[in-house]
C-alpha positions as CSV (number, residue, x, y, z in Angstrom):
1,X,-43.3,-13.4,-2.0
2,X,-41.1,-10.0,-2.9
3,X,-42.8,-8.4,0.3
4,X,-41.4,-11.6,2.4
5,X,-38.4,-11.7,1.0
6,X,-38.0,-7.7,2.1
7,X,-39.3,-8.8,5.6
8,X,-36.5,-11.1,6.0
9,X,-34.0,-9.3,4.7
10,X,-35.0,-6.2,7.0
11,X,-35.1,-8.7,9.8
12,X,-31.7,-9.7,8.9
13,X,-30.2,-6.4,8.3
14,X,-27.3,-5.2,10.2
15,X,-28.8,-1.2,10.1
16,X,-32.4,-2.8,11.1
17,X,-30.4,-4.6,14.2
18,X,-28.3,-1.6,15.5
19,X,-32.2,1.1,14.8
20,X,-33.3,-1.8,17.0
21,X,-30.6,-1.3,19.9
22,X,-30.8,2.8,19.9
23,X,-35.3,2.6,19.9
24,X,-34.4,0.0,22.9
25,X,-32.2,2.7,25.0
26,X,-34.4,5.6,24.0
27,X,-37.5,3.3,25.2
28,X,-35.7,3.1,28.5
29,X,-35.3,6.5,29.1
30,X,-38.8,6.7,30.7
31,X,-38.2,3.9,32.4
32,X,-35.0,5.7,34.4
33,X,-37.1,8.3,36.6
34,X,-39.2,5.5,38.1
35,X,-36.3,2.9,38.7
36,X,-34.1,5.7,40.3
37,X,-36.7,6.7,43.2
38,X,-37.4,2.8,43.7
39,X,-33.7,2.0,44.2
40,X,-33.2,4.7,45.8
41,X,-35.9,3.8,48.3
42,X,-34.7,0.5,48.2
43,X,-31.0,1.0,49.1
44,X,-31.2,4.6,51.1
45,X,-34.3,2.2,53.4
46,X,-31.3,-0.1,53.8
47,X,-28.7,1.9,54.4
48,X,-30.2,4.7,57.2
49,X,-32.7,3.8,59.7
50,X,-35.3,6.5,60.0
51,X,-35.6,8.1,63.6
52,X,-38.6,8.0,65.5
53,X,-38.5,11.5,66.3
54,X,-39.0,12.7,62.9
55,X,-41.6,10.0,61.7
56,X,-44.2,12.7,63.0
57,X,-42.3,15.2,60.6
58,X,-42.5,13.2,57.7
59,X,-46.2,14.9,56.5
60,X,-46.0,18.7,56.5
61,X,-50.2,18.4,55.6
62,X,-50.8,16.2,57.7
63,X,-49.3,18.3,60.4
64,X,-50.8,20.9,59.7
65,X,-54.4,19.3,59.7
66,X,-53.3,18.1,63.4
67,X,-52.4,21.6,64.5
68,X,-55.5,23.0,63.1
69,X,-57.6,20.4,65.1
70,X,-55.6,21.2,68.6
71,X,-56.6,24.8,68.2
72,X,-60.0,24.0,67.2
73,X,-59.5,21.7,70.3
74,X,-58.6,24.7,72.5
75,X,-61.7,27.0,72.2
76,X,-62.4,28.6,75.5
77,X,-60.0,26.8,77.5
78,X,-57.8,29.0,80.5
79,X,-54.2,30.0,79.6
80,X,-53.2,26.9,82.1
81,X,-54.9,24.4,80.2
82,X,-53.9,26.0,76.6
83,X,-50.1,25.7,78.3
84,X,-50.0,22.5,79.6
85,X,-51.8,21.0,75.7
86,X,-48.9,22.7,74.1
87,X,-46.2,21.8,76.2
88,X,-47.9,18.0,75.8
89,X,-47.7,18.8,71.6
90,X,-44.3,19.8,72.5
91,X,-43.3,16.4,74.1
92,X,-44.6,14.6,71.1
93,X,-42.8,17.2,68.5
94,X,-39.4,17.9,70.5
95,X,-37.6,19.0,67.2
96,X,-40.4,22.0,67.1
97,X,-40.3,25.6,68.5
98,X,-43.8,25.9,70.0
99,X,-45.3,29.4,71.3
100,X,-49.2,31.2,71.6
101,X,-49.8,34.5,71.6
102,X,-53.0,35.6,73.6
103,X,-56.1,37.9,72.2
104,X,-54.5,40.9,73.7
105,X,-51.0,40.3,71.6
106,X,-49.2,38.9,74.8
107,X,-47.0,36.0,74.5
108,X,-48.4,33.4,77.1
109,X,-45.2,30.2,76.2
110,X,-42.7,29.8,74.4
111,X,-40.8,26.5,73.8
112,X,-37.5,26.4,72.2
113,X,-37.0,22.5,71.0
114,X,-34.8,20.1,72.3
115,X,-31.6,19.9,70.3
116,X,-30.8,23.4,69.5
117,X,-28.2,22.4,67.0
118,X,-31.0,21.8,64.9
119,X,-31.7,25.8,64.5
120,X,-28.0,26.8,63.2
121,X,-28.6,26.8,59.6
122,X,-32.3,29.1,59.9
123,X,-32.6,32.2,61.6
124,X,-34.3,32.4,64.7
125,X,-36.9,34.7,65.2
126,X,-36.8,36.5,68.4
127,X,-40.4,36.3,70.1
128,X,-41.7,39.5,71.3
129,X,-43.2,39.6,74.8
130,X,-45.9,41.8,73.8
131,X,-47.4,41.7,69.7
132,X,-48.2,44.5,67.3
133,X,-49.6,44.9,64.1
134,X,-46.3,45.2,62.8
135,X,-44.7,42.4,64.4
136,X,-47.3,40.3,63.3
137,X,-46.6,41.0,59.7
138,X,-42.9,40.8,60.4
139,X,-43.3,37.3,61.6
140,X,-45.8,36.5,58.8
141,X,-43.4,37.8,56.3
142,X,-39.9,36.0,57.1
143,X,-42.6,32.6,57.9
144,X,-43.7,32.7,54.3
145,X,-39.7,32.0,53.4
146,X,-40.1,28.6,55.1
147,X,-37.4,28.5,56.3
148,X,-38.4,27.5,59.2
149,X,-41.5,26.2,58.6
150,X,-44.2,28.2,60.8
151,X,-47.7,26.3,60.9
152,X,-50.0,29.1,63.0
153,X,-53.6,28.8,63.6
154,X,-55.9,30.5,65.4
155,X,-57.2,29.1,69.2
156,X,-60.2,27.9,68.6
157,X,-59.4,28.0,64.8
158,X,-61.6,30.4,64.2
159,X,-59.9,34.2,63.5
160,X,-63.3,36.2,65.1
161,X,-62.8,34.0,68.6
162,X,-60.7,36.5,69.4
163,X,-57.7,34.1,71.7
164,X,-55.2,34.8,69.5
165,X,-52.9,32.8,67.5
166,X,-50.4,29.6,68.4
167,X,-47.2,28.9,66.7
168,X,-45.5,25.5,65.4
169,X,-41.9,26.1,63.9
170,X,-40.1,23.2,62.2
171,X,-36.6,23.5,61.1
172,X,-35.1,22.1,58.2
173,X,-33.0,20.0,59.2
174,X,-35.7,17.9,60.6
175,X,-37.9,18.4,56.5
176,X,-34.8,17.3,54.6
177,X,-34.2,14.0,57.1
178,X,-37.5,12.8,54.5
179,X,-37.0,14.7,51.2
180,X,-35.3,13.3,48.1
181,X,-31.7,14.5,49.2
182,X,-29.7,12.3,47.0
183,X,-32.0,11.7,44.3
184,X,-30.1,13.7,41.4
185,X,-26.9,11.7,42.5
186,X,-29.1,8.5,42.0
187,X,-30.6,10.0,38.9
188,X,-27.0,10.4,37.2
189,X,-25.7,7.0,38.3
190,X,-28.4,5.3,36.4
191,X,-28.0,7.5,33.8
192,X,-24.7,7.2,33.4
193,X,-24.9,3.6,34.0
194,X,-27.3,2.9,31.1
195,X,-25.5,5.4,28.9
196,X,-22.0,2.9,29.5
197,X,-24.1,-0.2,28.8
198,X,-25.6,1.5,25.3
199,X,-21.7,2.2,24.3
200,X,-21.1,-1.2,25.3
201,X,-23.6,-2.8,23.4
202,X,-22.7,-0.9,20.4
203,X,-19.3,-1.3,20.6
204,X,-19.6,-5.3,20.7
205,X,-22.0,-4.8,18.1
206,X,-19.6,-3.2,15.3
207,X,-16.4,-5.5,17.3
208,X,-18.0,-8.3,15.6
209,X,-18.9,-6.4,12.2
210,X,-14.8,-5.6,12.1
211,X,-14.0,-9.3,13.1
212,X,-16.1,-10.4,10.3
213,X,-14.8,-7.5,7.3
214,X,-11.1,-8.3,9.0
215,X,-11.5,-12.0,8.1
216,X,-13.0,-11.1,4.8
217,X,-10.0,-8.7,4.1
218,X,-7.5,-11.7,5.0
219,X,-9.2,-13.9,2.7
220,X,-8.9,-11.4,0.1
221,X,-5.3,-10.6,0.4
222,X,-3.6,-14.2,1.0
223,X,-4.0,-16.6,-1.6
224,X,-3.5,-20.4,-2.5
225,X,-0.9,-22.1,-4.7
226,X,-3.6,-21.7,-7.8
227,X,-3.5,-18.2,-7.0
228,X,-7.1,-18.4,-6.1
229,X,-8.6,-16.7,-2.3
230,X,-9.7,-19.7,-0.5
231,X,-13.2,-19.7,0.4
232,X,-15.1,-18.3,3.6
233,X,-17.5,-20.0,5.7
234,X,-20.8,-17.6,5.6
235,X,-21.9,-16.3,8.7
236,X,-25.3,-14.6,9.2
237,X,-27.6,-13.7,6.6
238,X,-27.3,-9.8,6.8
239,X,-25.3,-7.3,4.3
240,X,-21.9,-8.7,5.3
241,X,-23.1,-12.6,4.9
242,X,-24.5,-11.5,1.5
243,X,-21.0,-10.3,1.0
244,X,-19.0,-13.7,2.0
245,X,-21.6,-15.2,-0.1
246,X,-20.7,-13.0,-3.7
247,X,-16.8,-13.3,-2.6
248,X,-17.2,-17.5,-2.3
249,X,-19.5,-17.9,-5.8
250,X,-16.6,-15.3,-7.3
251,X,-13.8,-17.2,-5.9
252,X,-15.3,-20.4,-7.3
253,X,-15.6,-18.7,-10.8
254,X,-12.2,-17.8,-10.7
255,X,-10.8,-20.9,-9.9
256,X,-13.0,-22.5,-12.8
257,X,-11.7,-19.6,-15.0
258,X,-8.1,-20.9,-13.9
259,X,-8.5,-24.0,-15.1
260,X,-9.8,-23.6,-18.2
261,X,-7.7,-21.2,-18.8
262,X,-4.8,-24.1,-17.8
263,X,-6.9,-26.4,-19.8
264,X,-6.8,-24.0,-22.8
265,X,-3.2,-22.9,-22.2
266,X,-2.1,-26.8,-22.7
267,X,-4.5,-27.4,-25.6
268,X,-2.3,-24.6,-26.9
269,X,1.2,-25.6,-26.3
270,X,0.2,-29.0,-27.3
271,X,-1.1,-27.5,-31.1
272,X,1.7,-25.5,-31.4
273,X,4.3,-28.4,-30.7
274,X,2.7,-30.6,-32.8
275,X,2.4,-27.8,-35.5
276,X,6.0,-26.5,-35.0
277,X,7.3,-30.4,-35.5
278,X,4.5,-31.5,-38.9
279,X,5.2,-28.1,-40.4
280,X,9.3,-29.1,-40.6
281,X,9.5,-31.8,-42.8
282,X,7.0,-30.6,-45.5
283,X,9.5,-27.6,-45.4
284,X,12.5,-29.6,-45.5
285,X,11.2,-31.4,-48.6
286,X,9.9,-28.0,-50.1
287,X,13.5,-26.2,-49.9
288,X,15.4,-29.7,-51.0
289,X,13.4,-29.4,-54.0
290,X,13.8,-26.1,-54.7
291,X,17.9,-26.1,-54.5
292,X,17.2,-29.4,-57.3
293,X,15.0,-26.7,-59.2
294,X,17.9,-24.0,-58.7
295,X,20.2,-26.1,-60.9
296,X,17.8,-26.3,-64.0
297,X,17.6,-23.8,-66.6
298,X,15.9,-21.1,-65.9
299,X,15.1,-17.7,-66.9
300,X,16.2,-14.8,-64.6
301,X,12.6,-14.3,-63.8
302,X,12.2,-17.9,-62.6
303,X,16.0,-17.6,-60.3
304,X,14.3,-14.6,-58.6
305,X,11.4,-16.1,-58.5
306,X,13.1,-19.2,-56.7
307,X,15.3,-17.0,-54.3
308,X,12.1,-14.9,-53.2
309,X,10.7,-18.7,-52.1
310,X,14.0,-19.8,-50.6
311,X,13.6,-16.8,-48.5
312,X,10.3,-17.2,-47.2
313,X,10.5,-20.3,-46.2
314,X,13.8,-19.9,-44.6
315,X,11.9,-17.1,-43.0
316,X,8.9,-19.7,-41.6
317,X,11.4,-21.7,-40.7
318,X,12.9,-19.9,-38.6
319,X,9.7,-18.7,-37.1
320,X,8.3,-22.2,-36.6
321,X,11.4,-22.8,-34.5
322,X,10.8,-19.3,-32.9
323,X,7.7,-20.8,-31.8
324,X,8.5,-23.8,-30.3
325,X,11.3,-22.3,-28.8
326,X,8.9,-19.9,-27.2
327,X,6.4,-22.7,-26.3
328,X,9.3,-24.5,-24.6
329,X,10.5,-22.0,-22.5
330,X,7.0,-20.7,-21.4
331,X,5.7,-24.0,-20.6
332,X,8.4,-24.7,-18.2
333,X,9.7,-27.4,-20.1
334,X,13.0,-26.5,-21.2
335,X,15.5,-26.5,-18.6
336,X,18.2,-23.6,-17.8
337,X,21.7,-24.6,-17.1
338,X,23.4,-21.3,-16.2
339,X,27.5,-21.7,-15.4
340,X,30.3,-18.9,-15.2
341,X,31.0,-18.2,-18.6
342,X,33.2,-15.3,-20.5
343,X,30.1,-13.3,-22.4
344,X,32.8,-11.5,-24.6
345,X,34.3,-14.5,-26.2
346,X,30.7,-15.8,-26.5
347,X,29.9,-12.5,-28.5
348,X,33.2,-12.8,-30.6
349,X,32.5,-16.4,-32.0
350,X,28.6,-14.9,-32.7
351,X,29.7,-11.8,-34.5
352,X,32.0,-14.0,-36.1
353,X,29.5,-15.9,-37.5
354,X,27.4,-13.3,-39.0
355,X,30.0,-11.3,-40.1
356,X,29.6,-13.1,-43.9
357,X,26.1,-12.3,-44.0
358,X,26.3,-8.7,-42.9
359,X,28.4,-8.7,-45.6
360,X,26.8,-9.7,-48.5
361,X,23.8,-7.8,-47.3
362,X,26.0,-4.5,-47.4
363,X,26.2,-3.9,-44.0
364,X,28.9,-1.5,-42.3
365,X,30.1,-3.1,-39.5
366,X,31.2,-1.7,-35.9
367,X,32.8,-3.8,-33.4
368,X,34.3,-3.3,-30.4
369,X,34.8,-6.3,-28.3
370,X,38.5,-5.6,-26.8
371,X,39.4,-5.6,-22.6
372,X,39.8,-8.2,-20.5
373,X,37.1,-11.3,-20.1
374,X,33.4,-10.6,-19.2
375,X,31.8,-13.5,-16.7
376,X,28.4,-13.7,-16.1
377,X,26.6,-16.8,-15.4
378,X,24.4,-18.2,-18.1
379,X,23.8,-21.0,-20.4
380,X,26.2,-21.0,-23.0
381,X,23.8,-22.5,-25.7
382,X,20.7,-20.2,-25.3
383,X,23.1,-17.1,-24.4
384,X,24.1,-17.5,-28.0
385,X,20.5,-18.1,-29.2
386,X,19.3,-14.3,-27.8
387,X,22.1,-12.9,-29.9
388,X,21.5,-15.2,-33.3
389,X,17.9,-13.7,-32.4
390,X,19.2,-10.2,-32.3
391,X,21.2,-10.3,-35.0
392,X,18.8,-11.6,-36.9
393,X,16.4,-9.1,-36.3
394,X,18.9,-6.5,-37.5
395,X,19.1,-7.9,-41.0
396,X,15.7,-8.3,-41.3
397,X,14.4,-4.9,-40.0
398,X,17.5,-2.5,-40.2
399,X,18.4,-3.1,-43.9
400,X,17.3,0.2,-44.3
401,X,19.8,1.9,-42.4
402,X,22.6,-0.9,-43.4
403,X,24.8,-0.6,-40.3
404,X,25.2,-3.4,-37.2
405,X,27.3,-2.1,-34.2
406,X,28.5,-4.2,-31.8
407,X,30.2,-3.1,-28.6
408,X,31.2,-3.5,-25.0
409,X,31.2,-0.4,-22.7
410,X,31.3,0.9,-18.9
411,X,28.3,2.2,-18.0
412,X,27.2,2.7,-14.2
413,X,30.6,1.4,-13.0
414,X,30.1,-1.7,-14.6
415,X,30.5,-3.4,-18.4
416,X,27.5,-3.9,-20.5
417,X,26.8,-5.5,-23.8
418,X,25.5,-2.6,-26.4
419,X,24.5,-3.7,-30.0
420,X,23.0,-1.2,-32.0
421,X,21.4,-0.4,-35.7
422,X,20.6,2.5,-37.9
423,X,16.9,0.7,-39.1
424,X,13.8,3.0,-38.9
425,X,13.2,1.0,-35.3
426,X,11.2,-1.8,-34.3
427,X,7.8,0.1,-34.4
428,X,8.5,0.4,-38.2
429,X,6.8,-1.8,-40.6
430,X,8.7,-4.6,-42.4
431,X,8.4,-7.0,-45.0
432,X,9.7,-9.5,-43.0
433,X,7.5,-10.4,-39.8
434,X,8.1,-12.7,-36.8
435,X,10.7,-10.3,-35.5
436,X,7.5,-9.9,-32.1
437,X,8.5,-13.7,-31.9
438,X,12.2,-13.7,-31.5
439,X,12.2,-10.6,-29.1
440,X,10.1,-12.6,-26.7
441,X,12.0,-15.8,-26.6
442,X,15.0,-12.9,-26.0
443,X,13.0,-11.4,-23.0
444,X,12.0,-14.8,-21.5
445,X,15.9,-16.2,-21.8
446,X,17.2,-13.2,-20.5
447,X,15.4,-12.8,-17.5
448,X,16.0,-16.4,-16.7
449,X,19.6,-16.3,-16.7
450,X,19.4,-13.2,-14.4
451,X,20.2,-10.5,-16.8
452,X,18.2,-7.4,-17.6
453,X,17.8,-5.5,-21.5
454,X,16.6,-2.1,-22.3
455,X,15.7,-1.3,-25.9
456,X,15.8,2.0,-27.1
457,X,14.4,2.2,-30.2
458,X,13.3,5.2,-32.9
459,X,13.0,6.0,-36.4
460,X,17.1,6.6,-36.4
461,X,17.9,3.4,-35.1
462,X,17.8,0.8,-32.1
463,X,19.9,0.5,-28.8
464,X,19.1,-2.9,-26.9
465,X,22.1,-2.8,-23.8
466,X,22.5,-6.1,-22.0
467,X,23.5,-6.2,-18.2
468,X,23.9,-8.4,-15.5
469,X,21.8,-8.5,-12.3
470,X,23.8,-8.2,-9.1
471,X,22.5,-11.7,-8.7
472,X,23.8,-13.1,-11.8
473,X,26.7,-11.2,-12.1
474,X,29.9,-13.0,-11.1
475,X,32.8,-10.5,-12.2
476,X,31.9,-7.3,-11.5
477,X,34.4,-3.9,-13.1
C-alpha cells in the first residue's frame, strides 16, 4: 500500500511531470536527423524539378562502373571507332569534358561539354597534344582534388594493353545539382523549431503553476467579514493541490477556532455581567452594616479594623464597576455619543471634585487650568469617567510621592491635557490593585472619542498627556 501510495503521488507530481517533458525533447533529438533529410526530400522534390541531363550524374559509382565497362568495351578497336563511342558517351553525358590519349601519349579527341558556364568555378586543365610522364602525374595530381571530377580508365581496361588512357571530367556544378546543399539550413530549422516548442511547453507548464500559487496568494491575502480566507476549490492532486488542500482544512480550523472563541468570549461577558450586577447588592448590604457597626462602641482597634473593610470593599466596588464598565465597552454594547464640548471646564468641575480628597490624603496640589475654552468632541459623561479613573489611580498608587498636578499646555502647536504624579510609577507594586482595570476602560474610551494618551511613567513619577486627533479635534490653537 505505502509503495502505491508513492506511485501515485510520483505520477502526480509536478517535478515527475516537467522530468517527463525534458526525457520527451531529449528522446526526440534522434529523431531530428531522420525527419530533416525526409522533409527535406519531401519539400526540396516539390519545390525543384530535377533535369534530365543530370539524372545520369546523380551516381558518381555507378558512373564510374559504366566508364570502366566502355573501355573494357573498346579493346582493339581503330582510333575512328574509339572516337565516334566517345563522342556517342559525349551525347549522353553533355555536361562532361571527354578526351583519350593514345598508347604513344598523343591526344586522339577532346570534347569540351556543352554549356561552358558550367566550368567557371573549377580550373580547366589545358590538354596537351602530345603526353609525358610528367604531364601524366600533373593531370593525376590536380584530378585527385576533385574538383573536377576526372574518372580515367584504361582502353581496354586493362593498364598492359598498352592503348592508353580515356578521360571523363565532371564539374561541380553538375555533383552539387544532387548533394545535400541545404540540409544544415533544414537541420537548424527543425532544430530550432523543436527547441521553440520545448520553451513553449515549459512555459505553459509553470503559466499554470503561477495561475494556481497567484490564486492561492489571493485567497490568502483577502479575507471575509469573520476575518477568515475563504476557501479554494482543489485542483490536481500534485504538490500545489496538496497545498490548497492543508490551506482549506486550516481555514476550516480557523473559522471553528473563531467561533468558539466568539462562543467563549460571550460566555465571558455574560459571567462577568451577571457577576458584576449579584456581587453589588451583597456589597451594598455589607458596607450599610458596617456604617451601623461604625456607630457602636468600639475599641480603636475595632474603628481601624472597620475603616480597613470600608476601604476594601469600596475598593471591589469600584472594580466590579471597572469591570462591567470594561465588558460594556468591549462588547460593543455601550453606545458613544461624542458632541463639541469645552474639555477645560470639564476638567475644572473634576478636579473640583477631588480636590477634598487629595486633601485629606495630604496631597500637594498643582493646577493650572487658565486660557481660553478647549473643544474637542466627546461624550461628556464618559470624558469625565477617564479622568475619575485617572484620578483615582493617583491616590491609590502615587501616595507615595503625595503630589497630583494638573495642567493645560501647548505642545506641538496645539493644547494638550497633562496630569502628572510623583508615585514610584505604574510598574511599581501597590497595595491597592485593579488600577490594570481602570487604565484599560481609559484606553478603550479614549480611542473611541478620537483622542490619543501617552503615559510616561518611572520610579519618579507618571506623565499621561491627553490630545486630540485631527479627526476629533474641533478647535485647534
Amino acid at each position: 500500500m505505502r509503495k502505491t501510495g508513492r506511485l501515485r503521488e510520483l505520477r502526480t507530481s509536478l517535478l515527475s511531470r516537467y522530468l517527463l517533458i525534458i526525457i520527451v525533447a531529449m528522446l526526440f533529438i534522434p529523431i531530428v536527423i531522420p525527419l530533416t533529410i525526409a522533409m527535406y526530400n519531401l519539400f526540396n522534390g516539390l519545390s525543384r524539378e530535377e533535369p534530365e541531363e543530370s539524372a545520369a550524374y546523380k551516381s558518381i559509382s555507378g558512373l564510374e562502373t559504366t566508364w570502366h565497362k566502355e573501355a573494357e568495351g573498346l579493346l582493339g578497336k581503330p582510333p575512328e571507332a574509339i572516337n565516334e563511342r566517345l563522342r556517342e558517351l559525349r551525347a549522353a553525358y553533355n555536361f562532361s569534358s571527354i578526351f583519350w590519349v593514345d598508347g604513344e601519349g598523343r591526344t586522339r579527341l577532346s570534347l569540351e561539354p556543352a554549356d561552358p558556364e558550367l566550368w567557371q568555378q573549377n580550373e580547366k586543365y589545358a590538354i596537351p597534344a602530345q603526353w609525358t610522364a610528367a604531364d601524366a602525374i600533373l593531370f593525376m595530381k590536380k584530378s585527385s582534388a576533385l574538383d573536377p571530377l576526372a574518372i580515367v580508365a584504361f582502353v581496354g581496361d586493362r593498364p598492359d594493353a598498352g592503348e592508353g588512357f580515356m578521360v571523363m571530367q565532371i564539374p561541380s556544378a553538375v555533383r552539387k545539382q544532387d548533394s545535400f546543399e541545404g540540409l544544415n539550413s533544414w537541420y537548424m530549422a527543425v532544430m530550432l523549431v523543436l527547441f521553440i516548442g520545448f520553451i513553449m511547453v515549459s512555459w505553459l507548464f509553470f503559466i499554470r503553476i503561477r495561475k494556481r500559487l497567484l490564486r492561492l496568494q489571493t485567497a490568502m491575502i483577502f479575507t471575509e467579514e469573520a476575518g477568515v480566507p475563504p476557501l479554494i476549490a482543489p485542483g490536481k492532486p500534485d504538490e500545489i493541490g496538496r497545498l490548497e488542500t492543508a490551506f482549506n482544512t486550516m481555514v476550516a480550523e480557523l473559522a471553528a477556532s473563531r467561533l468558539r472563541e466568539a462562543e467563549e468570549e460571550g460566555l465571558r461577558k455574560r459571567l462577568v455581567s451577571g457577576l458584576s450586577h449579584d456581587l453589588r447588592t451583597p456589597l451594598t448590604v455589607i458596607r450599610s452594616h458596617l456604617h451601623i457597626l461604625g456607630k457602636e462602641e468600639l475599641s480603636g482597634r475595632g474603628r481601624e479594623s472597620l475603616r480597613l473593610m470600608d476601604e476594601r470593599i469600596e475598593s471591589l466596588g469600584v472594580l466590579i464597576e471597572n469591570l462591567l464598565s470594561y465588558n460594556l465597552l468591549s462588547s460593543g454594547r455601550m453606545t458613544l455619543k461624542p458632541e463639541r464640548r469645552d474639555v477645560l471646564r470639564l476638567l475644572r468641575e473634576s478636579a473640583a471634585a477631588w480636590y477634598p480628597l487629595w486633601e485629606k490624603e495630604g496631597f500637594r496640589i498643582d493646577i493650572d487650568l487658565e486660557g481660553e475654552p478647549l473643544y474637542w468632541n466627546v461624550d461628556e459623561s464618559w470624558f469625565r469617567r477617564i479622568l475619575d479613573n485617572l484620578f483615582q489611580n493617583i491616590v491609590r498608587h502615587a501616595r507615595s510621592g503625595l503630589y497630583v498636578g494638573v495642567a493645560v499646555e501647548m505642545r506641538d502647536g496645539e493644547r494638550v491635557i497633562l496630569i502628572r504624579d510623583q508615585g514610584k510609577g505604574l510598574g511599581s507594586s501597590s497595595r491597592a490593585k485593579g488600577a490594570g482595570m481602570g487604565l484599560s476602560i481609559v484606553d478603550l474610551l479614549v480611542k473611541r472619542m478620537g483622542l490619543e494618551w501617552k503615559v510616561d511613567s518611572t520610579s519618579e513619577g507618571t506623565r499621561i498627556v491627553i490630545r486630540s486627533l485631527p479627526s476629533g479635534n474641533l478647535n485647534k490653537i
